[in-house]
N, C-alpha and C positions, 0 to 999 in steps of 0.2 A: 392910440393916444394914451390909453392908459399903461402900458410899457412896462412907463417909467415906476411904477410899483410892482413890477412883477420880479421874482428871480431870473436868472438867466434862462436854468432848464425852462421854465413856463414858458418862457418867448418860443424856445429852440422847439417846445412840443407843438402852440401854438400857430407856429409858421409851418412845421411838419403837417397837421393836421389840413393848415389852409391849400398847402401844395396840392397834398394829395386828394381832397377835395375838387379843385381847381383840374388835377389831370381827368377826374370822374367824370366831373360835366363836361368836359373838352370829348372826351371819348363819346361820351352817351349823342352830341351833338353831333359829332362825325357819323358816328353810327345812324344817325333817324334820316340827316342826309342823305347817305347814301341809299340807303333802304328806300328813299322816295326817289332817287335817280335811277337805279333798278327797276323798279316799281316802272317805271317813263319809259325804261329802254334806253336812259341817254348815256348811262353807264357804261364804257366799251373800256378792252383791256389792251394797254399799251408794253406787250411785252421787248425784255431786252434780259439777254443774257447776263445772268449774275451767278453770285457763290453762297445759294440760297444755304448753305449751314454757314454761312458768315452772319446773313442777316437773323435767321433763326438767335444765334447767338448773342446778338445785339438789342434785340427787340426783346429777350429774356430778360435780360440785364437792364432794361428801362423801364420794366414791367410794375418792378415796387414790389413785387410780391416774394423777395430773396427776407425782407425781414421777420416775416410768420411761418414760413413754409423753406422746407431745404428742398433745393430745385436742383435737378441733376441734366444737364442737357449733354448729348450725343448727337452731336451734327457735325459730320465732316464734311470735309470740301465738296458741295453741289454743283456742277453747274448746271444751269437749266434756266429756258426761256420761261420768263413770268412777267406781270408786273405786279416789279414790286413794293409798290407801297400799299395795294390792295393785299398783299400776301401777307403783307406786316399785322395789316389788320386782323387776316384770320388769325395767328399765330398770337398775337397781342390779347383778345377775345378769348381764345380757349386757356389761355395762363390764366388770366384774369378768372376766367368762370371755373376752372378748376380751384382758385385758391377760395372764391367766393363757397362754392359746395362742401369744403372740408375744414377739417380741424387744424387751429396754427399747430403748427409743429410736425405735420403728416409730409410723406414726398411727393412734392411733384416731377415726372418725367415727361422731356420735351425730348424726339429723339427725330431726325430727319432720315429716312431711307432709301436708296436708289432702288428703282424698280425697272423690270426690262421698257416700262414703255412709258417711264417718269418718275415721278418724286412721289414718296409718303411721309406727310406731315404726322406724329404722331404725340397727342400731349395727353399724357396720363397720371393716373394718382390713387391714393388708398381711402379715399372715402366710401361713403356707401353706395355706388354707381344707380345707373338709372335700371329703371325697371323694365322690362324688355316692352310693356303695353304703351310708355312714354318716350322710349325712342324715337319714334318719328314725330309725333307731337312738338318735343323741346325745341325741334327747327324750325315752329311757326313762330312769326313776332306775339311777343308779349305772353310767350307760356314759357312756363319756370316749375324747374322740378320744385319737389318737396325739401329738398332739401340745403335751405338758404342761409347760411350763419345771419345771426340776429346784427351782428353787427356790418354787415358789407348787403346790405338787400342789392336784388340789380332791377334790369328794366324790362327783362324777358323779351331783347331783339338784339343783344348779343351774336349768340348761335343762329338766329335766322339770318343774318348778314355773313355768316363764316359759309352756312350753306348755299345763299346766294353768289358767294363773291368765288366759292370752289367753282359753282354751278359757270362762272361768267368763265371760267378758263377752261372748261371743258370737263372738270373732274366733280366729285360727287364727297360731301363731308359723311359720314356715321359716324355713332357710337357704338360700343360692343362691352361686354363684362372684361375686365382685366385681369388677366392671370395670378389666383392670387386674391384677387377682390379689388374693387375700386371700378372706376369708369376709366374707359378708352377711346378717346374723344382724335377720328384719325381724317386725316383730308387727304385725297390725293389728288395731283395735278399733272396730267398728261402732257408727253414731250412732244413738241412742235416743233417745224421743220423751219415755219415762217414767222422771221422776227418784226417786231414792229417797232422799230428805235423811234416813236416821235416821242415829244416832251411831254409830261405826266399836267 
């Protein structure tokens, strides 16, 4: 209502601000969701053959985090049985929590790799990575490294839904030091033979 007094920029920062707000709680809600559907067992994975360095690619690019951070992705043509709108999630999660951990302007890398017996999810960056005593920890809901920019706090059940929702397709999330320095935040998901085409 009051707008009508503002500059344009102000509007344009304004509705910027409400978006990406708006996509925050949409996510943090999806997320507690499913974490309680897991949690139940009622969570099952519907997979169906896709061109998962499409989606990779896609899901980067919606991410929001292209304006702080220069994001370098490397996914080529995947195929491989998943489902994927759970997959989205993990890969959505780890951009998000890597851009959360670092400084604007540091690289993020998202890179997809065929493996003889399926896919490695890989999203990295030059922060100050975790510390080896906190690596398994980060994966339980609501624990958060030490290291959280003042302005993006999160909810610390991120990463435990990426390592749940790997754990639902048969594969297993870690982190490891990154070559170089920074954290190596890696998912892999194992190839299956039986596809499950019903509706998501």
């Amino acid at each position: 209502r009051a707008a009508g007094g503002l500059a344009v920029e102000q509007v344009a920062d304004l509705l910027q601000r409400l978006s990406a707000n708006a996509r925050k709680l949409d996510r943090l809600l999806g997320d507690l969701l499913d974490l309680d559907r897991l949690a139940r067992g009622t969570l099952t994975p519907h997979r169906q053959l896709i061109d998962l360095g499409a989606l990779v690619r896609r899901v980067v690019e919606d991410a929001g985090v292209n304006q702080e951070h220069a994001v370098v992705v490397d996914a080529p043509t995947v195929q491989t049985a998943v489902d994927a709108p759970k997959v989205e999630r993990i890969v959505e999660n780890l951009v998000v929590n890597a851009a959360k951990h670092t400084q604007a302007g540091t690289t993020i890398w998202v890179r997809v790799q065929r493996q003889h017996d399926g896919v490695l999810l890989l999203v990295e960056d030059e922060g100050p990575g975790v510390p080896a005593q906190q690596r398994e920890q980060i994966f339980q809901p609501f624990q958060q490294g030490r290291n959280v920019a003042d302005h993006a706090p999160g909810s610390g059940i991120g990463l435990a839904l990426v390592d749940r929702l790997a754990n639902l397709h048969g594969g297993r999330a870690w982190v490891q030091e990154r070559p170089g320095g920074g954290a190596s935040f890696r998912v892999f998901l194992p190839d299956t033979q039986s596809l499950d085409t019903s509706s998501t």
